[in-house]
Structures are given as structure tokens and as C-alpha cells.
C-alpha positions in Angstrom: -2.8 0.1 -13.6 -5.9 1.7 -13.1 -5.8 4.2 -10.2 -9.4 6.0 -8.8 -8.4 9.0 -5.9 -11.1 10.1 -3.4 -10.8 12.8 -1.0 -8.2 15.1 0.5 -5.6 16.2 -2.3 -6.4 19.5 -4.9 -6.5 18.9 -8.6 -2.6 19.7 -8.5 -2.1 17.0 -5.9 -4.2 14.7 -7.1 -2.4 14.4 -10.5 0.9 14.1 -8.4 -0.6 11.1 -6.5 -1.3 9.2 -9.3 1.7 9.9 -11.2 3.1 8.6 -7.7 1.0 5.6 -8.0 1.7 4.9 -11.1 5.5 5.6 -10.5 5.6 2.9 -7.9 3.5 0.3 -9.2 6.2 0.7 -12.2 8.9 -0.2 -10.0 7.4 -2.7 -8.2 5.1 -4.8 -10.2 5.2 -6.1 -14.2 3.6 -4.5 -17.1 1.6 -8.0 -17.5 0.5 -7.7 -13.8 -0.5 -3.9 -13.2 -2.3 -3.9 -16.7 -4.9 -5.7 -14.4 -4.9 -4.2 -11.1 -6.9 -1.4 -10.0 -6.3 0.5 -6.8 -9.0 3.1 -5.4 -7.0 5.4 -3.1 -9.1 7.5 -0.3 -8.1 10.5 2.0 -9.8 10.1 5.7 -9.8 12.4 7.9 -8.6 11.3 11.3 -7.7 8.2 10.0 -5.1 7.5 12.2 -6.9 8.4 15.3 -9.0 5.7 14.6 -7.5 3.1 12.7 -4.0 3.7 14.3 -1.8 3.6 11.2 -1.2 6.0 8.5 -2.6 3.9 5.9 -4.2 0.8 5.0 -4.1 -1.4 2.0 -7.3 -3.9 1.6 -7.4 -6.1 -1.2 -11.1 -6.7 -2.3 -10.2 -10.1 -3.4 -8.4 -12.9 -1.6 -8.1 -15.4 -4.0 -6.8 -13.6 -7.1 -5.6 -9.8 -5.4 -6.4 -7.6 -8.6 -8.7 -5.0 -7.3 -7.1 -3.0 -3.6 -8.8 -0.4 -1.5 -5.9 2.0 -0.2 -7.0 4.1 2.8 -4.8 7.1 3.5 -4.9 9.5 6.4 -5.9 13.0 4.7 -3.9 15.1 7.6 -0.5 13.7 6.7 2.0 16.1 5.0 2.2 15.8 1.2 5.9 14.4 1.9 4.7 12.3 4.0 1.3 11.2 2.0 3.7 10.2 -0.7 5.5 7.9 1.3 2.7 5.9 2.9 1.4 5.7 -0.4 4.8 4.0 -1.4 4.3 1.6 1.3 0.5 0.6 0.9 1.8 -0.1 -3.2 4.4 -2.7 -1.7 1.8 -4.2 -0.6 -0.4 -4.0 -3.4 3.1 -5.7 -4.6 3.1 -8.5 -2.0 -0.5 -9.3 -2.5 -0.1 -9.6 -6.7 2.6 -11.3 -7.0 1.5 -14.0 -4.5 4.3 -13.3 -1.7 1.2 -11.9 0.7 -2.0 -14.0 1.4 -4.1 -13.0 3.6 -6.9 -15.7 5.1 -10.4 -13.9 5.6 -11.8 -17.0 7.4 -9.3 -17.5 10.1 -6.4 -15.3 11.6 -3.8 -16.2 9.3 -1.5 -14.5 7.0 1.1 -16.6 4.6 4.2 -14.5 3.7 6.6 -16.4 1.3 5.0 -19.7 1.9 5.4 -19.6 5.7 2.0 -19.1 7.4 1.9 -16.1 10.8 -0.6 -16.2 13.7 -2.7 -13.4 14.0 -3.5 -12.2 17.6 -6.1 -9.9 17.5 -6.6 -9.1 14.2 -4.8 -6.8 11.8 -1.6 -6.5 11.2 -0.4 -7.9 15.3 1.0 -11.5 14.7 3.4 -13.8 16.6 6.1 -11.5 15.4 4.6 -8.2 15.9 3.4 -6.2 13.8 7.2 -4.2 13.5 9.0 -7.0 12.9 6.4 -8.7 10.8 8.3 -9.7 6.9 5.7 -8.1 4.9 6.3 -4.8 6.8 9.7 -4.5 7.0 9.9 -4.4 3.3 7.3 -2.4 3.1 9.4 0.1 5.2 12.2 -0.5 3.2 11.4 0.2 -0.1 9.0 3.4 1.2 12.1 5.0 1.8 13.7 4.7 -1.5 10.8 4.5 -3.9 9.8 8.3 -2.3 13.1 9.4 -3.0 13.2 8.2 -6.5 10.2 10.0 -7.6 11.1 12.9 -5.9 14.1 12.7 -7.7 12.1 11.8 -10.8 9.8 14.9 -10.5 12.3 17.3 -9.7 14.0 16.0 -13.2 10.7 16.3 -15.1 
């Protein structure tokens, strides 16, 4: 997995980040499949003030999700940086392994074969966005993949 960090984050932190990156994509997707994915991850200021969420993961392709933009609010603790960052590479997960499909053209979204009704756009579907499959997951595993490589740094 090739990872590319923009903003926020010191040299210390920065290394941390994509030790984290690479930590998760470990745990989450095959050797096979992150030897070809690429994730550019950039710190925003106010991101959240104007996006509304803590992060954002974009993949720059729909057909064949290799290449993902993850957007990342730059005023979030370090704690708490690590853990959005856990859940944006869930769905870097989702999209790679063909579980997540997003549909540029209309306002659909296909999780596990079954296809969701977008609203008004991204991320509010029939379901809401809180209840929404791909997201619950996503706050799932945040949870324990941060504590594993907390765990795993502490250890190191």
C-alpha cells in the first residue's frame, strides 16, 4: 500500500500515521490487494465545520477502487485522528474488496449486493446515514483496530 500524507501532522506524527495506515490496511485488506492501492491522506483545517464529519474517504475510481483520497479534519486530537483514520481505511476496505459501490451517475450506493437510496447526497440514504451497513462497520472496527495499534506501538 502506498500511502502519500499532506498537511497537519509533525515529522514524528506523520511517520505514526502511516505506520497507522499501513497497520490497518494490514488487518483489513490482502497483501495481493493493498500491493495496489494508494491512499493520499490530507489534514484540513475546519474540516468538520464544513463538511460535517470528521473525515471523508473518496475513491478516485468507481469502477476498479485502487487509488482513494482520505480527507481528515487537522483539529482532531492525535487519539482521535488515529481513529477516524481507522474508519476511512474500512472503507478503503469496503470499496477494494467490492462490498462498497458507489454510483457517480445517480444517487445510489450498493452495499453487499443490495442497492441504498441516496437522499441528498453523501452519506444520507433511506436508512440514515447512522444506521447505514457500510458505517456501522466502519464504527465497529474503528474501535478495535485503534486499540490494536496502540497496543502494537506501545509493544514496539
Amino acid at each position: 500500500m502506498n500511502v502519500t500524507i499532506y498537511g497537519k501532522p509533525s515529522k514524528c506524527q506523520r511517520k505514526i500515521i502511516r505506520k497507522a495506515a499501513h497497520f490497518y490496511g494490514s488487518c483489513l485488506i490482502s497483501d495481493r490487494l493493498s500491493s495496489n492501492v494508494c491512499i493520499t491522506i490530507k489534514f484540513k483545517k475546519n474540516f468538520l465545520k464544513r463538511e460535517y464529519f470528521y473525515g471523508v474517504c473518496d475513491a478516485l475510481d468507481l469502477n476498479r477502487p485502487r487509488d482513494f483520497d482520505i480527507e481528515i479534519d487537522a483539529d482532531l486530537t492525535f487519539e482521535e485522528t488515529l481513529s477516524v483514520l481507522a474508519h476511512e481505511l474500512v472503507h478503503v476496505k469496503q470499496y477494494v474488496t467490492g462490498q462498497l459501490k458507489d454510483y457517480s451517475t445517480s444517487k445510489k450506493t450498493k452495499w453487499k449486493g443490495k442497492i441504498h437510496f441516496n437522499e441528498c447526497g453523501y452519506g444520507l440514504i433511506d436508512t440514515a446515514y447512522w444506521n447505514a451497513p457500510w458505517e456501522k462497520e466502519a464504527y465497529r472496527l474503528e474501535k478495535t483496530l485503534t486499540r490494536k495499534f496502540m497496543k502494537h506501538l506501545i509493544e514496539s
